[in-house]
C-alpha positions as CSV (number, residue, x, y, z in Angstrom):
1,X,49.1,-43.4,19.9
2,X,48.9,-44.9,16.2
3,X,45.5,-46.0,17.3
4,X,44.1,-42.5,18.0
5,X,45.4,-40.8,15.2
6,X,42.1,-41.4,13.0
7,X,40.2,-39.8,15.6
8,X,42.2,-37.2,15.9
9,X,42.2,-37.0,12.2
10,X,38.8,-36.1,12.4
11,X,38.4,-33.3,14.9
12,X,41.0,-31.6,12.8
13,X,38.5,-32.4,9.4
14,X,35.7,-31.3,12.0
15,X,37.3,-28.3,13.0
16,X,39.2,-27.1,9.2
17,X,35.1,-27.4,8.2
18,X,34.2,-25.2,11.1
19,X,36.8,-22.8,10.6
20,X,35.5,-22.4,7.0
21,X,32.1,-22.0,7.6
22,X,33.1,-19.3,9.6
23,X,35.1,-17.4,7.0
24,X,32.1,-17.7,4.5
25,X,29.5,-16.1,6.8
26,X,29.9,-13.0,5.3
27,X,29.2,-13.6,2.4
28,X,26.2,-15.5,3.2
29,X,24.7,-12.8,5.3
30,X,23.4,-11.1,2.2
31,X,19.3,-10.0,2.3
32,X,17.8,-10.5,-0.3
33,X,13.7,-9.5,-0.8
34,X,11.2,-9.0,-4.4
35,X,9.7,-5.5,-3.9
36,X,6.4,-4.3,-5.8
37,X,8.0,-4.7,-9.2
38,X,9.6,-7.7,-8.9
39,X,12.9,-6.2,-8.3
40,X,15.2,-8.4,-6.2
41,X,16.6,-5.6,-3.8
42,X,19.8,-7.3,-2.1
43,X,21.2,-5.4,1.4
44,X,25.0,-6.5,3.0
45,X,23.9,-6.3,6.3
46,X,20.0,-5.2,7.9
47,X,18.8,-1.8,7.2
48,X,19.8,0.8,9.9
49,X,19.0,4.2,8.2
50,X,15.9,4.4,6.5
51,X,14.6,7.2,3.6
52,X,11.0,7.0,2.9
53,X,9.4,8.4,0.3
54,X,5.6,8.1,0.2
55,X,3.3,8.7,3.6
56,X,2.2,4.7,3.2
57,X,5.5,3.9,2.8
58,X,6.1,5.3,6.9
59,X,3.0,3.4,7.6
60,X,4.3,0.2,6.2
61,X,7.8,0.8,8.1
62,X,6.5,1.4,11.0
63,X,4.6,-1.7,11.2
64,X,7.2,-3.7,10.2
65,X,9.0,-2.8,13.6
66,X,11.4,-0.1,11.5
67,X,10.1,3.2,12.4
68,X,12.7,4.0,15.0
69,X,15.5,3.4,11.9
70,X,13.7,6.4,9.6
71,X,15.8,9.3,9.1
72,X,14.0,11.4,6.7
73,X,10.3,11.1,5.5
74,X,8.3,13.3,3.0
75,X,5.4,15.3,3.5
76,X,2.2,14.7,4.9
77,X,4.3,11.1,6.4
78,X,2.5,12.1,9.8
79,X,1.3,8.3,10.7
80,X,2.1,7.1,13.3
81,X,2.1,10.2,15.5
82,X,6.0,9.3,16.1
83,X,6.2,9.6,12.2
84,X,5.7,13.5,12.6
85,X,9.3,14.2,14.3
86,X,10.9,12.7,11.4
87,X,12.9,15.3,8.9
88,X,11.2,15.7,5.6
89,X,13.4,15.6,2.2
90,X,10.6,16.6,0.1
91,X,7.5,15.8,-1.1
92,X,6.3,13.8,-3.9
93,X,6.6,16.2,-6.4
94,X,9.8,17.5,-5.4
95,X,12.6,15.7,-3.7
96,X,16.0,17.3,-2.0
97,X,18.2,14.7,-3.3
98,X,21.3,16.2,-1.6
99,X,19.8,15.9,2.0
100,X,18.8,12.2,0.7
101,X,22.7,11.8,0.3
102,X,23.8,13.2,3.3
103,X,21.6,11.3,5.5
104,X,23.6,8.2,4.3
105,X,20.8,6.0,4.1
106,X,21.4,2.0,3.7
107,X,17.8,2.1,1.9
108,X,15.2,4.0,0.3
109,X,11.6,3.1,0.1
110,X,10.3,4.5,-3.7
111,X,6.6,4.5,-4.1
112,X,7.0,3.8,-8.1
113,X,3.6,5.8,-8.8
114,X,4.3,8.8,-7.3
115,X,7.8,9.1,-6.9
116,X,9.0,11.5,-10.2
117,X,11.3,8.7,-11.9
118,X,14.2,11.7,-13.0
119,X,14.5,12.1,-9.5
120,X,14.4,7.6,-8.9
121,X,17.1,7.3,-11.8
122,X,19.0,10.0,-10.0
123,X,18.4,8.4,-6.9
124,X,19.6,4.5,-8.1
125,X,22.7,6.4,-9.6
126,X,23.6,7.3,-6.2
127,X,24.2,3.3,-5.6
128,X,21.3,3.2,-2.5
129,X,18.9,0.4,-2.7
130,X,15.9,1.2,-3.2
131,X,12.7,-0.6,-2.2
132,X,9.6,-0.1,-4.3
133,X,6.0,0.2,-2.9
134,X,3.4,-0.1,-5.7
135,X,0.8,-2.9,-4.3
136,X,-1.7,-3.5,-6.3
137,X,-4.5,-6.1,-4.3
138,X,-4.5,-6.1,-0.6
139,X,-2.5,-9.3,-0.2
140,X,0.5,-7.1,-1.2
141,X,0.2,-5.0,2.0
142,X,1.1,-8.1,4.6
143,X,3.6,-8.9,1.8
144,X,5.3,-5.7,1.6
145,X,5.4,-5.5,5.8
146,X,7.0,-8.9,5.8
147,X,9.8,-8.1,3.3
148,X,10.8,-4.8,5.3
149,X,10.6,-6.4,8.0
150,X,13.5,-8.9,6.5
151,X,15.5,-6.3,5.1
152,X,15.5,-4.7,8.7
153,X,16.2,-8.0,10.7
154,X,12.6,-7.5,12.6
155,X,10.8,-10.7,11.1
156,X,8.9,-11.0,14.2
157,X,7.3,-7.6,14.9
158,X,6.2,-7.6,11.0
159,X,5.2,-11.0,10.5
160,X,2.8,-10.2,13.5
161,X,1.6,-7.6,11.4
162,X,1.5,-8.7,8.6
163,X,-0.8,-11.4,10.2
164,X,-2.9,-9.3,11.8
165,X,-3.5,-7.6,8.5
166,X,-4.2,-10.8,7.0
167,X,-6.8,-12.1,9.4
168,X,-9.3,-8.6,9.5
169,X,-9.0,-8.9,5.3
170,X,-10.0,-12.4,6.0
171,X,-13.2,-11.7,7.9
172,X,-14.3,-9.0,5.4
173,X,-14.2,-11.4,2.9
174,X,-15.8,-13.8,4.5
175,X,-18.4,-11.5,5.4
176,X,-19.2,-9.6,2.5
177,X,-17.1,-11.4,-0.7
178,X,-20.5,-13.4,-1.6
179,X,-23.2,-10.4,-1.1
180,X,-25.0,-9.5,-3.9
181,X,-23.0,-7.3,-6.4
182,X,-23.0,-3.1,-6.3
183,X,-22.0,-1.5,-9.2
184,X,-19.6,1.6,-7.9
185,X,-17.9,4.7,-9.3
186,X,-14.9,5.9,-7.7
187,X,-14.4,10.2,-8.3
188,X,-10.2,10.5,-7.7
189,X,-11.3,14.0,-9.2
190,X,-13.8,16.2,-9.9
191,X,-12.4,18.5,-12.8
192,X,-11.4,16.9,-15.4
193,X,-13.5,14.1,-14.1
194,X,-10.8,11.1,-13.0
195,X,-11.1,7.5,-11.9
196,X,-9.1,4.0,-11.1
197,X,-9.0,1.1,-12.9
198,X,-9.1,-2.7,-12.6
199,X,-4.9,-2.7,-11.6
200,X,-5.6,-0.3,-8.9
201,X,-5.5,-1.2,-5.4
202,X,-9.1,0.1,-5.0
203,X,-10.8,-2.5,-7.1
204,X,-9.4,-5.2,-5.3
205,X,-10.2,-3.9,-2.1
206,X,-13.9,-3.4,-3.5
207,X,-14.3,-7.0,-4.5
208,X,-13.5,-7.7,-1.0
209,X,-16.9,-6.2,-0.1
210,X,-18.5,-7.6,-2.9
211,X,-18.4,-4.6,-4.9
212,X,-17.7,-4.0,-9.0
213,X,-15.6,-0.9,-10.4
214,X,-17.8,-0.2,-13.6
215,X,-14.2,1.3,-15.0
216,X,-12.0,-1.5,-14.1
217,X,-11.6,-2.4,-17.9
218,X,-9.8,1.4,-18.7
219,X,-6.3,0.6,-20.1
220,X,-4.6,3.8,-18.0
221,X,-3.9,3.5,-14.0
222,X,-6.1,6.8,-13.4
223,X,-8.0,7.4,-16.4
224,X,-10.2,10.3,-17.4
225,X,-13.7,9.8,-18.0
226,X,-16.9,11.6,-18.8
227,X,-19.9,12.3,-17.0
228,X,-22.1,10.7,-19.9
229,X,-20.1,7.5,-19.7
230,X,-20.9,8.0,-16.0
231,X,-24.4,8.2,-16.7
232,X,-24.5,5.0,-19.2
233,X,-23.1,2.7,-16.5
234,X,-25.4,4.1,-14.0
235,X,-23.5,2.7,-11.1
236,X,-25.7,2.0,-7.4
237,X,-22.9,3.8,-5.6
238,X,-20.6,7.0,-6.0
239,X,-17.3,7.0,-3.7
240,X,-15.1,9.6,-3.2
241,X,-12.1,10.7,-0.6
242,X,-12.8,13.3,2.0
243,X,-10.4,15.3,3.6
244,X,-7.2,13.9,5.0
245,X,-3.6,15.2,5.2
246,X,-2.1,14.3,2.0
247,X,-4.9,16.5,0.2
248,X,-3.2,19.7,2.1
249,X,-5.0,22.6,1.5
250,X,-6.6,21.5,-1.6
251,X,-10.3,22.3,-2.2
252,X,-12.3,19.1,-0.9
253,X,-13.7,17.1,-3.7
254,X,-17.6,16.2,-3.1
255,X,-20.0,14.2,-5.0
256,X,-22.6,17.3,-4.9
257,X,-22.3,18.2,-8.9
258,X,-23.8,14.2,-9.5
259,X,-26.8,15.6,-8.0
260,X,-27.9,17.3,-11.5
261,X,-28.6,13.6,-13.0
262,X,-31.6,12.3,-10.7
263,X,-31.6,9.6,-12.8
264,X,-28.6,8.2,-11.6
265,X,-29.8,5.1,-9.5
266,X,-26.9,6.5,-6.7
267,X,-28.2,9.6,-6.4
268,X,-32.2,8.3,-6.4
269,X,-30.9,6.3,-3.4
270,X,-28.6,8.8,-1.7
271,X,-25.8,6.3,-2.4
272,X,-23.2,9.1,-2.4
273,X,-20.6,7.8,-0.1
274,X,-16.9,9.3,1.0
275,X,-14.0,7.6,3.2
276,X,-11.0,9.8,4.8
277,X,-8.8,10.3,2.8
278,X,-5.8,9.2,4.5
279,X,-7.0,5.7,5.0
280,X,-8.4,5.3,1.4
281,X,-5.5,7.1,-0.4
282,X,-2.6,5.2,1.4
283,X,-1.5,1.8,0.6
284,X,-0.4,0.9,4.3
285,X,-1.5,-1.2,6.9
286,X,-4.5,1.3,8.1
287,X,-6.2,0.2,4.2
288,X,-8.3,-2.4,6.1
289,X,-9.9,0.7,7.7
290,X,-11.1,2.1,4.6
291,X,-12.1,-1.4,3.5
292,X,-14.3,-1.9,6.5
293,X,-16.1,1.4,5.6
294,X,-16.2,0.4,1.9
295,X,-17.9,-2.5,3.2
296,X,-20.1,-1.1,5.4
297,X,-21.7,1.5,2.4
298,X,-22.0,-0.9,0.0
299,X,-24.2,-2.7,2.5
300,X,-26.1,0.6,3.1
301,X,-26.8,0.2,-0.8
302,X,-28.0,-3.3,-0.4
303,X,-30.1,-2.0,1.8
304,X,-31.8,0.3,0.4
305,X,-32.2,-1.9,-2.5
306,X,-34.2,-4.3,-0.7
307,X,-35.8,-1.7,0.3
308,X,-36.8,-0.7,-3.1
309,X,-38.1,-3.9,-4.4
310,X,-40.1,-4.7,-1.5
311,X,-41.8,-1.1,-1.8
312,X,-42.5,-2.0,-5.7
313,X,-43.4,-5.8,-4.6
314,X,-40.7,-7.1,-6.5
């Protein structure tokens, strides 16, 4: 018996380290992701009811294998067509923060820029994480999916993806990244005339194809310009949004009025392009769409151009 006693010493060390491992699982169960700000956002136990706030937002929960754990969207959230049964708690100019409440949701995806941030601080006061959605080049998309996907225990579902997403990026760039640059204008609105700059989304997504946002300099997010600083930069290409559900019933902007300044090398060309607005305007996985329009136009453009020069025997 003496002789076994160290062995059996050590199945009872063995199994006092098991038996401790086990009472600290809980607290090392803890998720923990960085959202679009940088903000760690730290969950107790996977995400089971979901608020989101923006349309892209539903997009990038959907993909991320979440969609059946969203209990309240806002409007114009209709993508995917399952997205449409969902209850809406506002929009983003207005949110019910009451029925955010009584839903009890264990997060809330924020979408920083067009979120009202009264209604955020009101919101973090409640003590429900919140998750925000503000990417800003189109590597932030598969990034975004993959850190929902963590917070709601579906890693698989949205690292696919997020993969997926990575790989059609991929063979734009590779396609078009190296083409000859276009020189483009983007019209977010008509009157007063508005645009993006370089921290938008957008201008990323327009490298990707090759292309060069002649305002990408302006200090402000969506900046106001004029039509004579338009005119200076003559850009090859004018882009705009076309209609898509999160305009509503708003009158459709066009690129018609550019038409008074034939000598604007887009309009001499007919470069007066415009992408849905649902896949341009939303920061979800369906961006790639837009891009591969993008892409396409600005090859039109190219086009043309060596269309041009040959004409002039340049």
């Amino acid at each position: 018996m003496p002789a076994r006693f160290p062995h059996f010493a050590r199945r009872l060390c063995v199994l006092g380290l098991a038996a401790l491992a086990v009472a600290a699982a809980p607290a090392l169960a803890a998720i923990s992701v960085t959202d679009d700000t940088g903000a760690t956002v730290t969950l107790q136990h996977p995400a089971q009811r979901i608020v989101s706030l923006a349309p892209h937002a539903t997009e990038l929960l959907f993909a991320a294998g979440g969609g059946a754990r969203i209990v309240g969207t806002v409007a114009y959230s209709d993508y995917p067509p399952p997205a449409r049964d969902i209850p809406h708690v506002g929009d983003n100019r207005a949110l019910d923060l009451e029925r955010i409440a009584a839903l009890k949701p264990d997060l809330v995806v924020v979408w920083r820029h067009g979120n009202a941030q009264k209604q955020i601080d009101r919101l973090r006061a409640l003590g429900i994480p919140l998750f925000f959605s503000e990417p800003h080049h189109m590597g932030d998309i598969p990034r975004s999916i993959e850190a929902l996907g963590t917070l709601l225990d579906t890693r698989a579902s949205a690292h696919d993806a997020a993969q997926q997403f990575r790989q059609q990026v991929d063979t734009l760039r590779n396609r078009y990244a190296s083409k000859p640059p276009v020189q483009v204008f983007y019209q977010v609105w008509e009157q007063p005339l508005m645009t993006l700059n370089g921290q938008h989304i957008f201008t990323d997504m327009l490298a990707l194809c090759g292309g060069r946002n002649i305002f990408a300099g302006e200090p402000l997010l969506v900046p106001t310009v004029s039509p004579e600083a338009v005119i200076a930069a003559n850009p090859e290409v004018l882009l705009t949004a076309s209609m898509g559900a999160t305009q509503g019933s708003r009158p459709i902007d066009t690129l018609d009025g550019w038409k008074r300044w034939p000598q604007l090398l887009a309009v001499q060309r007919g470069n007066l392009f415009s992408i849905n607005g649902d896949l341009i305007n939303r920061f979800g996985p369906r961006l790639v769409e837009a891009a591969a329009q993008l892409c396409d136009d600005l090859e039109q453009a190219r086009m043309k151009r060596r269309n041009t020069q040959a004409a002039s025997g340049r």
